[in-house]
One Martini backbone bead per residue (centre of mass of N, CA, C, O) as a GRO file, in nm:
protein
   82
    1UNK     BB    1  -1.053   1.086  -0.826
    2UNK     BB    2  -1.178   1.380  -0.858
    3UNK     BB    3  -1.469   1.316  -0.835
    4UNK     BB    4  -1.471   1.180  -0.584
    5UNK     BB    5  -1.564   1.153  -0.292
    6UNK     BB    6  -1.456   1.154  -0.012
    7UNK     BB    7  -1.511   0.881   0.129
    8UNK     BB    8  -1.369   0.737  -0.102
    9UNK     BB    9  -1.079   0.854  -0.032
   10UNK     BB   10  -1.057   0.747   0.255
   11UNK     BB   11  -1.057   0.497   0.202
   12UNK     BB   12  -0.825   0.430  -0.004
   13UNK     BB   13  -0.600   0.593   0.204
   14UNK     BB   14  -0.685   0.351   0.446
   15UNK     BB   15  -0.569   0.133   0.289
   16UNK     BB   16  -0.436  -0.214   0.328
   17UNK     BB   17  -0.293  -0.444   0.312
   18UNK     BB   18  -0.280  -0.768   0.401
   19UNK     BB   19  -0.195  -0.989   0.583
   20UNK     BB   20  -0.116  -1.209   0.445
   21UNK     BB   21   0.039  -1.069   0.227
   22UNK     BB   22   0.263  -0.947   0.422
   23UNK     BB   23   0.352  -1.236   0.540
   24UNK     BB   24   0.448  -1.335   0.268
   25UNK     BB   25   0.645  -1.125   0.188
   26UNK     BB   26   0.833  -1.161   0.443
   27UNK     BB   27   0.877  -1.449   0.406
   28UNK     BB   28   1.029  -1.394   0.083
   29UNK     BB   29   1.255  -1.191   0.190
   30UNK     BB   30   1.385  -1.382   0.329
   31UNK     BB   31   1.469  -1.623   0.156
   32UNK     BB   32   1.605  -1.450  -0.030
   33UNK     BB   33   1.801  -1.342   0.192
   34UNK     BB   34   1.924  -1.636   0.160
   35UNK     BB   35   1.880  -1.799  -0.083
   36UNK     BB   36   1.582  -1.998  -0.108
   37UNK     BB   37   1.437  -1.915  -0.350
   38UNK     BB   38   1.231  -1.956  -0.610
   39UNK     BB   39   1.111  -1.879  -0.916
   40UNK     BB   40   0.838  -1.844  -0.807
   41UNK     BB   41   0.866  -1.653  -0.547
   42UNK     BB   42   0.986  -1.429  -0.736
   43UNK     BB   43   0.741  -1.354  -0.874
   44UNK     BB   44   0.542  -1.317  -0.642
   45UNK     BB   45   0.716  -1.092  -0.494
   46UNK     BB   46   0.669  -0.893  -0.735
   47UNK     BB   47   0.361  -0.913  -0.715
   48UNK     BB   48   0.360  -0.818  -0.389
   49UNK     BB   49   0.527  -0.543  -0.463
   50UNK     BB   50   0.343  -0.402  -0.672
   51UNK     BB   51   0.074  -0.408  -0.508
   52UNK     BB   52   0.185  -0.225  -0.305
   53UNK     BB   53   0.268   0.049  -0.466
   54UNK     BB   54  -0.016   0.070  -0.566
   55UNK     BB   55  -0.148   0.109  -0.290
   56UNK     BB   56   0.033   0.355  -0.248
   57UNK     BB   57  -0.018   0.539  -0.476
   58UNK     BB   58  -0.343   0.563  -0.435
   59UNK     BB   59  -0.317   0.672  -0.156
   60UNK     BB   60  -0.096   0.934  -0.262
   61UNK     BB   61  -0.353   1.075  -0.436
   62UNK     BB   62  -0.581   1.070  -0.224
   63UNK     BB   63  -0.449   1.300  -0.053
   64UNK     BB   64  -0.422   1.512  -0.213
   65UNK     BB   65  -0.695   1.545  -0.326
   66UNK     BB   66  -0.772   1.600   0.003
   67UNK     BB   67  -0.583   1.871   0.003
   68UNK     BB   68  -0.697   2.032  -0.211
   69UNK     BB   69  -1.007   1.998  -0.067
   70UNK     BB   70  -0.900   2.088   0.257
   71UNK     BB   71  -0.804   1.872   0.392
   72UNK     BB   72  -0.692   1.725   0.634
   73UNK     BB   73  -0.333   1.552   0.665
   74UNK     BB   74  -0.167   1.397   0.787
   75UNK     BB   75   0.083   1.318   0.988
   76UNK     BB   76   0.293   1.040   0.914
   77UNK     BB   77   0.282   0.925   1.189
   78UNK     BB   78  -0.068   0.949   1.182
   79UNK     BB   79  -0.096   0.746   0.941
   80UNK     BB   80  -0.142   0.443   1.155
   81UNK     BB   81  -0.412   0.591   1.274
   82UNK     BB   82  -0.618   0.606   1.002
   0.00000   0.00000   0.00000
């Protein structure tokens, strides 16, 4: 990522989770907290969480690098606006 332009990092930083996936996750979470969730949904739902984590990982590294290069990086409350 440190080669990448500005540009290609605020993509990055900008990246969101899929609306389809982020409702498929909670709809897993609660089966989960209930207690009703099958063999497979629980494979999916760790897939569904890993997924999320790597695009957190990818965001807050592109922040950084973009904060490295002099960029003005959001304060944590007005990254839902970024």
């Amino acid at each position: 990522m440190q080669t990448m332009s500005i540009e290609e990092l605020l993509q990055i930083a900008r990246a969101q989770v899929s609306e389809e996936q982020e409702k498929e996750h909670l709809q897993l979470l609660e089966k989960n907290q209930k207690g009703e969730i099958t063999d497979v949904e629980k494979f999916k739902l760790r897939d569904l969480r890993l997924a999320a984590d790597q695009i957190m990982l990818l965001k807050a590294y592109a922040w950084a690098v973009l904060s490295w290069r002099g960029y003005s990086v959001p304060k944590l409350e007005d990254l839902s606006e970024v």
